[in-house]
C-alpha positions, -999 to 999 in steps of 0.1 A, spaced: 0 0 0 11 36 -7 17 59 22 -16 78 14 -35 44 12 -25 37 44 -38 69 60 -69 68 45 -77 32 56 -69 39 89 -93 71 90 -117 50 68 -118 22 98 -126 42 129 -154 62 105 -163 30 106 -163 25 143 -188 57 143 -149 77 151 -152 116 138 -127 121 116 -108 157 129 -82 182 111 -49 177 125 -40 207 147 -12 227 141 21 215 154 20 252 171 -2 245 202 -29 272 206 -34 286 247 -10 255 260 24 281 274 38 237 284 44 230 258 67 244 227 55 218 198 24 197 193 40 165 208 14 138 205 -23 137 193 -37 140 227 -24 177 228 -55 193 213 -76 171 235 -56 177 270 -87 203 284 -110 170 279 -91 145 297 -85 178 327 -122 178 325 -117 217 317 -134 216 281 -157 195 263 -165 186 226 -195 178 206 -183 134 199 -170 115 223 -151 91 196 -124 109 173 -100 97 150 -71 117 131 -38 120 116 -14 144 137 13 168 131 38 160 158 74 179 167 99 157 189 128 183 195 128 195 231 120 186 267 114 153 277 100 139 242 134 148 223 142 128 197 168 154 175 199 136 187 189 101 168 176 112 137 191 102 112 214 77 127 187 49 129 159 41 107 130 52 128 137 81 150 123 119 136 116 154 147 87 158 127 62 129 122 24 117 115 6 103 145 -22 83 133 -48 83 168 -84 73 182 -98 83 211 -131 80 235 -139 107 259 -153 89 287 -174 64 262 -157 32 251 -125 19 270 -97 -8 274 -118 -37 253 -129 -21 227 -92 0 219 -72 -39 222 -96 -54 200 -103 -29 172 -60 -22 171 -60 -61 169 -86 -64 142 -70 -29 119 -37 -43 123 -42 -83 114 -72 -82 94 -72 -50 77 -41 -44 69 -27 -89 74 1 -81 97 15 -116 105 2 -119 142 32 -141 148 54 -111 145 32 -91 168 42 -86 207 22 -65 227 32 -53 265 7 -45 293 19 -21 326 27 -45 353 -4 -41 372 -34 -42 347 -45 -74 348 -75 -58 329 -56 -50 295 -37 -85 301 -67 -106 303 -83 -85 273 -53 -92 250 -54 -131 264 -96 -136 258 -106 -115 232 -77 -116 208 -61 -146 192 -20 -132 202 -3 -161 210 -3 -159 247 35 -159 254 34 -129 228 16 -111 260 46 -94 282 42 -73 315 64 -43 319 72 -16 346 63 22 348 93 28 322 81 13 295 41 9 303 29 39 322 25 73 294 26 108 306 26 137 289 50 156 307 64 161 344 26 170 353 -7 163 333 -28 129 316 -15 96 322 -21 57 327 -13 28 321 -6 15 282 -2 -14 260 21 -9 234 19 -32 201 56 -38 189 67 -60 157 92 -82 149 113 -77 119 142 -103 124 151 -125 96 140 -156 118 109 -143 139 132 -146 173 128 -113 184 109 -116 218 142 -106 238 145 -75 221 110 -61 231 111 -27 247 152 -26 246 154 0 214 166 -22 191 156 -15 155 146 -48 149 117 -49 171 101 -17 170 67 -1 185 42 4 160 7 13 180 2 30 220 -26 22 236 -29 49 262 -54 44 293 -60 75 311 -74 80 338 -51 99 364 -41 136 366 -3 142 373 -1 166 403 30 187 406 42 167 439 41 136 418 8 125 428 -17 108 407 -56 122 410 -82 103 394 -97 121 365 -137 125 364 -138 102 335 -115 71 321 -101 81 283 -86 63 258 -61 80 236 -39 61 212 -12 68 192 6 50 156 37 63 141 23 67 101 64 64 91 70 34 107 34 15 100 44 26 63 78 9 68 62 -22 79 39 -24 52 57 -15 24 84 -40 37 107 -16 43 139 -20 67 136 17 76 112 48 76 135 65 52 131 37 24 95 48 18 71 68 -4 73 92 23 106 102 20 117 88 -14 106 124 -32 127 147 -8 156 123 -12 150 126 -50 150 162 -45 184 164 -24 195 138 -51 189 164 -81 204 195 -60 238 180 -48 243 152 -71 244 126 -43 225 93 -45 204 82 -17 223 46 -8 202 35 24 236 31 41 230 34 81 269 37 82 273 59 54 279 96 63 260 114 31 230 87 39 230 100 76 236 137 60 205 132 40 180 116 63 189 146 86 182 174 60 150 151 49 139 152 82 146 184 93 131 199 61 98 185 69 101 197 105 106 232 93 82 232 69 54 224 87 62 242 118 65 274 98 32 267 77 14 266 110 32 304 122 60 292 139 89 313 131 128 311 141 145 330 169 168 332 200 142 320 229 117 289 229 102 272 199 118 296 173 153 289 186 144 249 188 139 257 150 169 279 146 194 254 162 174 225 137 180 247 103 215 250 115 224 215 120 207 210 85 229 231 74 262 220 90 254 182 72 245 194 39 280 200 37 289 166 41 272 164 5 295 186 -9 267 218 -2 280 252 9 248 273 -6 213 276 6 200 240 5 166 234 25 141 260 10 143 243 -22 126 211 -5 95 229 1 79 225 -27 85 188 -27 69 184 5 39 211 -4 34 185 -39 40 153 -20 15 164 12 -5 189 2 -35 171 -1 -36 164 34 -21 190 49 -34 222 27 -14 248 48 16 234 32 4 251 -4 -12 275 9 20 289 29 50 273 1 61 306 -8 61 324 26 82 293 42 107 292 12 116 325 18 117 323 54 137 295 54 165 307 24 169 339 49 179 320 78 197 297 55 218 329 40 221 350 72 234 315 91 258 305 63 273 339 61 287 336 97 297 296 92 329 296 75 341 319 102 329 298 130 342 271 120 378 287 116 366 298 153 357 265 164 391 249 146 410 278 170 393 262 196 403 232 193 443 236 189 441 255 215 426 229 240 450 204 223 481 223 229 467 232 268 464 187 267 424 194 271 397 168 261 366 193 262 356 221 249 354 251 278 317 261 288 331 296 283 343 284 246 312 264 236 293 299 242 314 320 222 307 301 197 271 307 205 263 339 209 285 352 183 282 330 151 250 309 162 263 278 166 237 256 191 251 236 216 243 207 199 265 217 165 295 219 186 286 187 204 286 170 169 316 191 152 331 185 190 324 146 189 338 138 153 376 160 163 373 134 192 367 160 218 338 167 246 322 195 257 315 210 290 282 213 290 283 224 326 298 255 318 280 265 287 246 263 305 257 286 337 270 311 310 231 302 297 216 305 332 205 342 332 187 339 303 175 304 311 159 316 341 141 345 325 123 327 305 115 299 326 101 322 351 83 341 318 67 308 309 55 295 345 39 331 349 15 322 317 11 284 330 -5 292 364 -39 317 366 -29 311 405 -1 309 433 13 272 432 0 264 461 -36 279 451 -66 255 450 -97 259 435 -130 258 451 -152 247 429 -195 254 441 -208 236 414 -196 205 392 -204 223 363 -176 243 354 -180 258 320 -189 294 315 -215 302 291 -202 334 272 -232 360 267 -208 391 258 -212 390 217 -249 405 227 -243 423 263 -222 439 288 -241 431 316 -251 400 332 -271 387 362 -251 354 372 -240 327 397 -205 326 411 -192 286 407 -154 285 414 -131 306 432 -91 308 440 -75 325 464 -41 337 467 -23 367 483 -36 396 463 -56 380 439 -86 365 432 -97 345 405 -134 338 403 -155 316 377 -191 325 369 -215 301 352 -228 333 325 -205 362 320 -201 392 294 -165 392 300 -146 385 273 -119 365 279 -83 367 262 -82 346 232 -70 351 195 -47 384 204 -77 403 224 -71 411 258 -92 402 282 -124 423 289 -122 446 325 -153 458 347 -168 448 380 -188 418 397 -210 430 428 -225 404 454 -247 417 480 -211 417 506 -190 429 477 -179 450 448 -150 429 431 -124 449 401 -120 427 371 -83 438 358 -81 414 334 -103 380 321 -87 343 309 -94 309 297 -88 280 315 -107 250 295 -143 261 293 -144 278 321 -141 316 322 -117 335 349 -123 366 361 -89 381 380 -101 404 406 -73 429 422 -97 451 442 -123 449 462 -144 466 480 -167 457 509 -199 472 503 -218 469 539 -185 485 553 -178 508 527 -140 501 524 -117 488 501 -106 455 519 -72 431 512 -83 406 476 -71 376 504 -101 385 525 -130 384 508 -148 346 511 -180 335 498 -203 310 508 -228 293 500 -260 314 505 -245 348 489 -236 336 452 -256 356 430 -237 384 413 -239 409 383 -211 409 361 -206 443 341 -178 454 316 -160 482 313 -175 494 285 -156 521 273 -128 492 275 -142 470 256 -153 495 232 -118 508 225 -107 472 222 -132 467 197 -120 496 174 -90 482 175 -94 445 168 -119 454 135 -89 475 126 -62 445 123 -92 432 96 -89 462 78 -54 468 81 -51 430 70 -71 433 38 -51 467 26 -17 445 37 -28 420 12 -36 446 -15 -12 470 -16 18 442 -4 6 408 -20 -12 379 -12 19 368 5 9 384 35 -3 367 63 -15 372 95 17 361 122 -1 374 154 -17 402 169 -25 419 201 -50 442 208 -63 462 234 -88 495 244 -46 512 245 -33 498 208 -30 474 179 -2 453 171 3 431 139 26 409 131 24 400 90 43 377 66 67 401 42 107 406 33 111 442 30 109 470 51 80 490 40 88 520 24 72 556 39 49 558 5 40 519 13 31 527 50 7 559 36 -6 542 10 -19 510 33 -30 539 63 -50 562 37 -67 529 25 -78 519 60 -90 551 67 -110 550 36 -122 519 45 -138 535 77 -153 561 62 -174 538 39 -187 528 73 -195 493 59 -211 469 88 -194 444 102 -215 411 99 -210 387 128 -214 346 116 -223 325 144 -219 285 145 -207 280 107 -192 249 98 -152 252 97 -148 238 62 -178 259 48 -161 287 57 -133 282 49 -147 271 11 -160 311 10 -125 321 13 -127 329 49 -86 332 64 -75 314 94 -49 324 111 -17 315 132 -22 315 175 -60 305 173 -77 273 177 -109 262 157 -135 242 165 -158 224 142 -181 253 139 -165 283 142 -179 324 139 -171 343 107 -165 381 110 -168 400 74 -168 431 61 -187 430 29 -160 435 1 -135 440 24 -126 413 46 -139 377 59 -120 361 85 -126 334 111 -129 354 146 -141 348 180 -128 382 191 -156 412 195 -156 439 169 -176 469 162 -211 470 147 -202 496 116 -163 504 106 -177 540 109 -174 538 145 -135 532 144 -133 570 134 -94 571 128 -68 550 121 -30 558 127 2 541 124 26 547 150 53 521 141 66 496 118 93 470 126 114 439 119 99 406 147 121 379 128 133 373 93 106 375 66 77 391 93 70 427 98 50 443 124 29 473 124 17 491 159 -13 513 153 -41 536 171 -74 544 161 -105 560 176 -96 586 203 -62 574 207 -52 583 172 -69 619 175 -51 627 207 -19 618 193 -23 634 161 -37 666 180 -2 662 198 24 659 167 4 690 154 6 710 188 47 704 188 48 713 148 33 746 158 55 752 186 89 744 162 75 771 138 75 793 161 109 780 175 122 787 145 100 820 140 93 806 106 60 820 86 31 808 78 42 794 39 80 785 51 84 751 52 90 733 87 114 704 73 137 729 49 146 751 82 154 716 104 176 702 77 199 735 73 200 737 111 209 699 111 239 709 81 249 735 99 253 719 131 271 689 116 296 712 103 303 723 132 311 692 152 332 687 123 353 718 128 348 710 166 359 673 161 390 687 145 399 709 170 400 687 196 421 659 175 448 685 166 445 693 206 453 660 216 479 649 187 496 679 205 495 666 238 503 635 226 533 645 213 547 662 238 543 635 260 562 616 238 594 636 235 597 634 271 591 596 274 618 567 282 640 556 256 650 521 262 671 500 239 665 522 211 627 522 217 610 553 230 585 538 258 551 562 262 531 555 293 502 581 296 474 588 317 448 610 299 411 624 306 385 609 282 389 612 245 369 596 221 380 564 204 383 574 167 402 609 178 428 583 202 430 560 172 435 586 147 464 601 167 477 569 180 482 559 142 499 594 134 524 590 160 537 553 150 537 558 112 561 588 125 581 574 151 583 536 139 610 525 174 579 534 194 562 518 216 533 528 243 505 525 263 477 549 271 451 546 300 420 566 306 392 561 332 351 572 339 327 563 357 349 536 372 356 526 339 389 516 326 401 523 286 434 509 277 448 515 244 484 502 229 504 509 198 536 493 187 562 512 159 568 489 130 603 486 140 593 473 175 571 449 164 599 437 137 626 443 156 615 430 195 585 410 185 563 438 203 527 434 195 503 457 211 476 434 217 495 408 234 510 434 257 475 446 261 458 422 270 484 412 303 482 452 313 446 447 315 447 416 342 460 443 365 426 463 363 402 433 357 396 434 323 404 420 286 404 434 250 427 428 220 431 435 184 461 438 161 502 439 165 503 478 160 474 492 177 448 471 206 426 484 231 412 469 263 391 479 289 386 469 324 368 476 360 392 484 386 405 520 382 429 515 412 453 492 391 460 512 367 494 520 377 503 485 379 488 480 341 516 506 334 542 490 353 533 452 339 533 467 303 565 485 310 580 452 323 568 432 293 582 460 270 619 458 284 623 421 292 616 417 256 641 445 247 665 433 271 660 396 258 670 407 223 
């Protein structure tokens, strides 16, 4: 069977078994901060088994996109060095929520695999945790597995969780033999190639809590999991992933661009090079089809660091130019029809991808001089290891991932210390672990919630009305918090780039401040900062206020003039879209957006700067757009692909249900939004850009104001152009910018003349200095102690002085602010003559006031932190200077 035969008769199957058939999410999770990449195909359905969300089925069958690249499912280090491991890959899944369990998942997996698709059932082994009899006696009565094909194995193997906290249970994996003789029973669950796991049968029904203990969840799940690659191995009798229809047209591809045939060597270092570009194309592709985009922090420098490695093998083929934006296409012709993003987005992921490729490969050659420096050095010092200190050099300045220069490390038979590359990583490390743990938790760590009701969800009524008379059903605590759950509420709450709504919820004890509104699952959350205790009349400590059980009626209210401004704003990113797209190119596409009653903020596919005409041209649009005042239609409960057959656009950061609501602007603009807009694009009244930027390579950002906002700052700008004029005492038909720009000549010619001054000032003082100095074996020795100078005037005059005195030597300290400037220069006759070189002696005169610097044999410069050793940074260079003359 081909690859796409196989996919279909899996999704055909569970259709079968009355399974809906769902869209793969996006390997970019939407509202899950845990996690970087899509992981498994439970990820989209994690706020089911939590019991925080619901869905309209309770069986489901799909194909997922899946990243394995960081945290504890990591699989980068063995791709391409065996024939099964990947970073990107298909999981083909069913699930039940809370409906059918343990029997029915062991038998229908048994019945797909042996008499759908005739896997020999004496290659199959299957493995049961060690305590569920249950699954065991299921496998044992209601298949027909040989029963000594039945094995028991421990939490390592047989008990699946997510991550350190969330779903789990116990599992039954299904693994097959692919020995020559059918003896592989030994090698079950001990990562040998031959016997590899094909199908996971995941039982949940525990919650991982943070302190490692396991909480029943409300209802038992099944969720399952197949690797597509390797069930297409299997079937297509393959000895590896690699050898099939999935990857034979990328091979093909790197075949046509290099000239290098595709062996199936496991040994063979251009078949390793190529299954690691194969594979880190796909992973690539599809992450950046789905919004992802490279960077220095989180996901985008997961992806960075897996271009790069790409990169650093496709010379093993021989490849020094741009190499992996040319497999695009290959994958957006060979996947396309399942995956539709991949066509849609071909052209916006080529380019991303050949910009990182160029700006990456523009700094390699020189890193890898670097890295070779690196390594004579530690082999002259008799090191084994790369220093931490080294490892991050080569980091920060030419973006070499740790991993690279494990691998470039590993084949010059050398290690790395880790160690100390990740404590010169710890600063950063921390920030954005702290960043990320802020966004996991809507409460303290050690807040619980108190739930009134079992029914937790939140019935949203704020599309139609700011006000709502409502029940209060959960509450949280913490120190100056709270976080309250209501089972209606108006408040919008932060989704798709909107913030959340603000406003107030009164009880009959109190009048709670709502400064900002979440999700968490269906349930919405209300964060309260203030309070105030009505029967008292006085503001009392968040941590005070309790509830109970007779006094949960409320009314919710929102800030309306908040939520109005927010409103503005967020039908503005449609319109600013649409003229994006018209004035740009339909290569534009929405890359995220923020929005709030303050400002605007979108983030947009495109590889140019936009020019000042661009940026009018797309503002006097939008504002033409308002004034047509067009309404803004509102489509509740359409079906996803229906809409998405009218042409309405989806976009990166949001999650879609099967029925989603359509916002359009007739002629203008229809997009898929949950967000709340205005009733009338008149009502936005004024749009103004205030900024436009670079966010990463190949996506712009624009930051924008309308309504009020946009007035008062253009009543501003106008306010200070009036007060220049008559600055400047200019009239009424002189021209603002003329008057600025002579001033701004005029002022540059002065520095100039200024700038000149002061460097024939110092040459002077330099110079006289110099005739008084220390002659010492022919060599006249300057040591000098100045106040400040700018660097290119010391340079300038520096340089001067050696071209003319060429038996010179000399070293010249200045310091501010506690401070410390050091700059050498060397005579060509001392550094012939006595092997002087500035930037050695430099660098030793700057121990003596705790610093460092370099640069080249006739002029260095260094700089350092302890202006009290200054004098001995003389005396060491002075030393240096005549033990060499001396030595001579």
């Amino acid at each position: 069977m081909k690859s796409r035969e196989i996919r279909q008769s899996f999704l055909d199957f569970f259709a079968g078994k009355d399974h809906k058939i769902v869209r793969s999410a996006p390997v970019i999770p939407a509202d899950d901060p845990t996690l970087l990449f899509t992981n498994a195909g439970m990820n989209q359905f994690k706020d089911v088994f939590l019991g925080k969300g619901t869905r309209p089925y309770l069986r489901a069958a799909d194909t997922q996109k899946c990243i394995r690249a960081s945290g504890k499912h990591n699989d980068l280090e063995d791709v391409g060095r065996d024939t099964y491991h990947h970073t990107f890959f298909e999981m083909l899944g069913n699930w039940s929520f809370g409906d059918y369990y343990k029997k029915e998942a062991i038998t229908w997996a048994w019945e797909l695999l042996t008499s759908v698709w005739k896997l020999p059932k004496e290659r199959l082994y299957v493995t049961v945790y060690q305590d569920d009899d249950e699954s065991f006696m299921i496998w044992q009565e209601d298949t027909d597995i040989p029963n000594d094909h039945i094995l028991r194995f421990g939490e390592k193997d047989n008990f699946w969780e997510m991550g350190e906290t969330g779903p789990c249970g116990p599992c039954s994996e299904i693994h097959i033999d692919l020995t020559e003789d059918g003896s592989g029973k030994e090698l079950v669950n001990v990562g040998d190639y031959r016997v590899i796991e094909l199908w996971n049968l995941v039982f949940i029904q525990y919650n991982r809590q943070g302190d490692g203990r396991l909480e029943p969840l409300p209802q038992k799940h099944v969720d399952t999991g197949m690797g597509f690659e390797r069930v297409a191995a299997v079937m297509q009798g393959k000895s590896s992933n690699y050898d099939t229809d999935v990857f034979t047209p990328l091979f093909d591809r790197i075949t046509e661009l290099t000239g290098v045939s595709y062996k199936a060597s496991m040994d063979d270092p251009c078949d390793i090079a190529m299954r690691v570009i194969a594979d880190h194309a796909r992973t690539l592709t599809f992450a950046l089809a789905d919004g992802a985009m490279p960077s220095n922090e989180g996901r985008g420098y997961v992806l960075r660091r897996i271009l790069r490695r790409a990169l650093r093998y496709s010379r093993t083929l021989g490849c020094s130019e741009p190499l992996l934006h040319q497999l695009v296409g290959t994958l957006a012709l060979s996947m396309g029809d399942v995956f539709p993003e991949l066509q849609k987005q071909q052209e916006t992921v080529s380019r991303i991808i050949r910009s990182e490729e160029e700006s990456f490969l523009a700094t390699l050659d020189r890193g890898i001089e670097i890295f070779n420096e690196v390594i004579a050095s530690a082999k002259a010092a008799g090191l084994r290891a790369i220093t931490g200190d080294d490892a991050f050099r080569l980091y920060d300045t030419f973006g070499f991932p740790l991993d690279l220069t494990r691998l470039m490390a590993s084949e010059a038979g050398f290690g790395v210390d880790e160690e100390g590359f990740e404590h010169c990583m710890q600063e950063q490390k921390s920030r954005a672990r702290q960043d990320r743990k802020d966004k996991q938790h809507l409460q303290d760590e050690d807040g619980e919630w108190r739930w009134f009701s079992l029914e937790r969800a939140s019935v949203f009524t704020g599309y139609d009305s700011l006000e709502e008379v409502s029940s209060i059903t959960g509450v949280s605590v913490s120190p100056d918090r709270i976080f309250v759950v209501l089972d209606r509420t108006p408040f919008y709450a932060e989704s798709g780039g909107q913030s959340g709504d603000r406003g107030w919820i009164e009880t009959a004890e109190y009048r709670l401040k709502v400064s900002d509104t979440r999700k968490d699952g269906d349930a919405v959350v209300h964060v309260v900062t203030e309070a105030l205790d009505t029967v008292r009349d006085s503001a009392i400590d968040p941590a005070d206020v309790s509830f109970d059980a007779g006094k949960l009626a409320c009314r919710a209210s929102v800030d309306r003039h908040n939520r109005q401004d927010a409103e503005r704003n967020h039908t503005a990113t449609h319109l600013l879209h649409a003229a994006l797209r018209r004035i740009l190119g339909q290569h534009v596409q929405q890359k995220g957006s923020f929005v709030s009653a303050e400002r605007l903020r979108f983030d947009f596919s495109h590889f140019a700067k936009l020019t000042g005409e661009e940026l009018l041209a797309v503002e006097a649009e939008v504002n033409e757009q308002i004034r047509s005042a067009e309404p803004v239609l509102k489509h509740q409960d359409i079906p996803y692909d229906e809409a998405i057959g009218k042409g309405a656009l989806a976009f990166f950061g949001d999650k879609y249900a099967d029925r989603v609501r359509v916002v359009e602007i007739p002629g203008l603009s229809i997009e898929l939004c949950g967000g709340t807009h205005v009733d009338s694009i008149g009502q936005i009244g004024l749009f103004k850009i205030v900024s436009e930027s670079s966010v990463a390579s190949g996506v712009r950002r624009i930051e924008a104001l309308t309504g009020k906002a946009a007035e008062q700052l253009m009543w501003k700008e106008y306010r200070e152009l009036q007060d220049i004029r008559h600055m400047l005492k200019l009239k009424a038909d002189e021209a603002v910018m003329g008057k600025v720009a002579e001033l701004a000549e005029s002022r540059k010619e002065l520095e100039k003349q200024l700038q000149e001054y002061r460097s024939a000032a110092f040459s002077a003082t330099l110079q006289q200095s110099f005739e008084a100095a220390e002659t010492v074996g022919g060599i006249r020795l300057l040591m000098l102690r100045i106040d400040p100078v700018d660097t290119e005037t010391l340079r300038q005059a520096v340089l001067a002085l050696r071209e003319r005195h060429p038996a010179s030597v000399g070293l010249i300290c200045s310091e501010e602010g506690g401070k410390v400037s050091l700059a050498a220069f060397s005579g060509q006759q001392a550094i012939s003559g006595f092997g002087l070189d500035a930037s050695k002696l430099v660098r030793e005169a700057a121990k003596a006031v705790q610093g460092g610097g370099g640069g080249k044999p006739e002029f260095a410069t260094a700089g350092g932190k302890e202006p009290a050793g200054i004098e001995n940074a003389f005396d060491i260079f002075a030393g240096l200077v005549k033990e060499k003359i001396t030595a001579d």
